[in-house]
N, C-alpha and C positions, 0 to 999 in steps of 0.2 A: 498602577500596573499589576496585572494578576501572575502570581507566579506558577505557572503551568502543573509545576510536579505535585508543588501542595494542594492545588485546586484538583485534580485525580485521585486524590491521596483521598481528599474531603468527600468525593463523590463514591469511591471505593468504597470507606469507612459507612458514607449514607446509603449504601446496596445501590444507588443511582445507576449505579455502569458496571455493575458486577453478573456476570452470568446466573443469571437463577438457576434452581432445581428443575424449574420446569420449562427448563430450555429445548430438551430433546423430545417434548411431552405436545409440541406445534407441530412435529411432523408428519402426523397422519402415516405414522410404519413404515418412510421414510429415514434415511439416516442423512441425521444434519453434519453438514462435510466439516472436520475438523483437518489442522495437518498431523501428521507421524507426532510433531513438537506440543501438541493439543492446543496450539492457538485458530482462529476464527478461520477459516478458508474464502481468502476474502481476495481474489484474483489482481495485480496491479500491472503494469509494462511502464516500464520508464524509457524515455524515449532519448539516447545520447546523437549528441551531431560530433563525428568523428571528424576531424581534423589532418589528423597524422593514421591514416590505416597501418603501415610498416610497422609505426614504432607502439603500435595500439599490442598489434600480432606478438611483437616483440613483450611488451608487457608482461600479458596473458603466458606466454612459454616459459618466462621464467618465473612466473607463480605456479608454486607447485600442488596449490587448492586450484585450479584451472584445470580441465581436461576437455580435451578436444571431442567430438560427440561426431566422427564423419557420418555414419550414417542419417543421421540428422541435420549434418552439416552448423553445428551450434555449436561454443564454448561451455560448459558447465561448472558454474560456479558451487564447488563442494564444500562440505564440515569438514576439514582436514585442516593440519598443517597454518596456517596466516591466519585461513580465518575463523579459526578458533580462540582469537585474540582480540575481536573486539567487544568482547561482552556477551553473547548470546548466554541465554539461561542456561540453566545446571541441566533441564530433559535434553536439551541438546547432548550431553556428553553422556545422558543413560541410552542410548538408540541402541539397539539390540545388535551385535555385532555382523550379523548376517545381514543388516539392511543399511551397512555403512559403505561408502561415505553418503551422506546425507545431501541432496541435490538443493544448491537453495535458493541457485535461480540459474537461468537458461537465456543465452547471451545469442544474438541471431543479428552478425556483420551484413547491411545491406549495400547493393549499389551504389545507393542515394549518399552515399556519404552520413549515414545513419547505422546506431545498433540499438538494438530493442531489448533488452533484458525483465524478462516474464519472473512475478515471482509469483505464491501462496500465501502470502499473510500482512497484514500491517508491519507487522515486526521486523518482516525480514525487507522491507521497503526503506527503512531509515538505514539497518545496518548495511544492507547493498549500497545503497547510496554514500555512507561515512567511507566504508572497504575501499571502495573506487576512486571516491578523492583521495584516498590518502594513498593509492597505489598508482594511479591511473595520475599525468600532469592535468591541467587543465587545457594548455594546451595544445594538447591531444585526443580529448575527449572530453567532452562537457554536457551533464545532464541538464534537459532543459525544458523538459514533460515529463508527468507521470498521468499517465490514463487509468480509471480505479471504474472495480466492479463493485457498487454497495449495496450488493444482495448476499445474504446468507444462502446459501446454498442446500437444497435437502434431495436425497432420491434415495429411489429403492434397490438395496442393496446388492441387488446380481448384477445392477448396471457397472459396467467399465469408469472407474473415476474422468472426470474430466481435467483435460489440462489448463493450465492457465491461459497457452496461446488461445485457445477455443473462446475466449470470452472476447475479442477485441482482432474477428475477422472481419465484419462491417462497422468499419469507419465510420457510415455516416449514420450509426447510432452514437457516436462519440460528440456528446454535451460540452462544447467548449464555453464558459463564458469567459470571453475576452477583452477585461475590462482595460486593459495597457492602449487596445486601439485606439481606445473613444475617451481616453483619458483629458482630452484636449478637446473636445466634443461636448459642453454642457449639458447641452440639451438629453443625448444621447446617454451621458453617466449620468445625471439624475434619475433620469428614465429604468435604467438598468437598476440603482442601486434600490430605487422606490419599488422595483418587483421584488425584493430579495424577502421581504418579511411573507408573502405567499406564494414562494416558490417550494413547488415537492422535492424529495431528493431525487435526481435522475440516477437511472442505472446504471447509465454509462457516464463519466465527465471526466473532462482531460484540464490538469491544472498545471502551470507553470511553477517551475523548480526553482526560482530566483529567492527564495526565501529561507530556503535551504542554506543558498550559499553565501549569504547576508549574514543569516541569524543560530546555523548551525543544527548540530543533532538535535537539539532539546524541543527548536521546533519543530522537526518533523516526529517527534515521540510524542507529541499533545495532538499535530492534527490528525497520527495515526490513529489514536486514544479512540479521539473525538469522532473518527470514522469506524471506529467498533463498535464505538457508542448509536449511531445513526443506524447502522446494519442492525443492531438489535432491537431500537425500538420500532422500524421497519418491518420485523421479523413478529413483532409481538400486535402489530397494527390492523384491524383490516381495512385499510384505508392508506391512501398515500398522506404518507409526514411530510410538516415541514421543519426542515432544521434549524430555521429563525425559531421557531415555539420552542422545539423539542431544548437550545442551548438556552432560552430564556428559562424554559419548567429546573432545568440544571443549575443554573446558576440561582432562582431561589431558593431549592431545594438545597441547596451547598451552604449558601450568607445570607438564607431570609431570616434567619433566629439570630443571628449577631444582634 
């Protein structure tokens, strides 16, 4: 079994997954989207099936990192107060006081008995998700999708940033592969798993959260890793990648000299 943090650590140390110098130098006079915290601007919505809406409302009002957004009709979840306690890095507590509190993801109660929580980065995808178990019951709310955008982002400066909602208004660009159906389906999982070594990365794809709550933060800090990792060599490509090669060239590049 590979242990997640050191195999990062390994790839860090070999420049593998580290941000080159001439990272900003692909954009053709473009500005490559970074957030306020200078991690990847790499758009995510986790998708919760709400349970208890009362006692959700109730939740939210007595967290005091929660403010209510009416004009938008959204919860906003801030750098203040709670959650400033689960680890976020130290740029997190240098943000220039004029552009505090820091918004770190954007909470949207729907009809459906659903909420949608829009963030900005891989990073703040895993600590969202830790925050909300550990404030939020299960149940009352349970995350149970995360839909991920795995493009780097670049435009020309005068343009108005985009928001996260903006990446994941048409649905049906959203890439599910849904291997739980056809689990019981031979033919059908063969089939599926036999494409995966040349399948490209999709822009859009929507993956189920059950792993999370299996196996905890750690795993979602490697597959966040792992999907920086794909946004970049995506970014450095002119071609579509596939992530079977790209995590194979990683893993020799990491333990071919052992």
């Amino acid at each position: 079994m590979i242990e997640l943090e050191k195999f990062f650590d390994r790839i860090r140390n070999s420049g593998a997954g580290r941000a080159p110098s001439s990272l900003f130098q692909r954009s053709y006079g473009r500005r490559l989207m970074m957030t306020m915290t200078d991690e990847l601007f790499l758009p995510a919505r986790i998708v919760y099936r709400v349970k208890n809406r009362e006692e959700l409302l109730s939740k939210f009002q007595n967290l005091r990192c929660m403010m209510y957004d009416p004009f938008r009709v959204r919860w906003m979840w801030q750098y203040e107060f709670e959650a400033t306690r689960i680890g976020f890095p130290v740029k997190y507590r240098l943000i220039p006081r004029e552009r505090q509190p820091l918004v770190l993801a954007s909470c949207y109660l729907l009809d459906c008995g659903a909420m949608h929580v829009y963030v900005r980065s891989a990073l703040r995808v895993s600590k969202a998700l830790v925050f909300f178990e550990r404030h939020i019951p299960c149940a009352c709310a349970r995350a149970e999708y995360m839909d991920e955008y795995n493009l780097l982002t670049a435009q020309e400066p005068q343009r108005p940033l985009p928001e996260p909602e903006d990446f994941f208004k048409d649905e049906s660009r959203i890439r599910f592969h849904n291997i739980e159906s056809i689990v019981y389906d031979p033919a059908r999982l063969a089939a599926e798993l036999s494409a995966i070594p040349e399948r490209t990365l999709e822009p859009l794809e929507r993956h189920r959260l059950r792993a999370f709550y299996e196996d905890g933060e750690e795993h979602m800090k490697g597959a966040m890793q792992m999907r920086e990792i794909m946004a970049m060599a995506q970014y450095f490509s002119d071609t579509p990648i596939k992530p079977y090669q790209v995590i194979r060239e990683l893993f020799q590049n990491v333990y071919g000299n052992r």
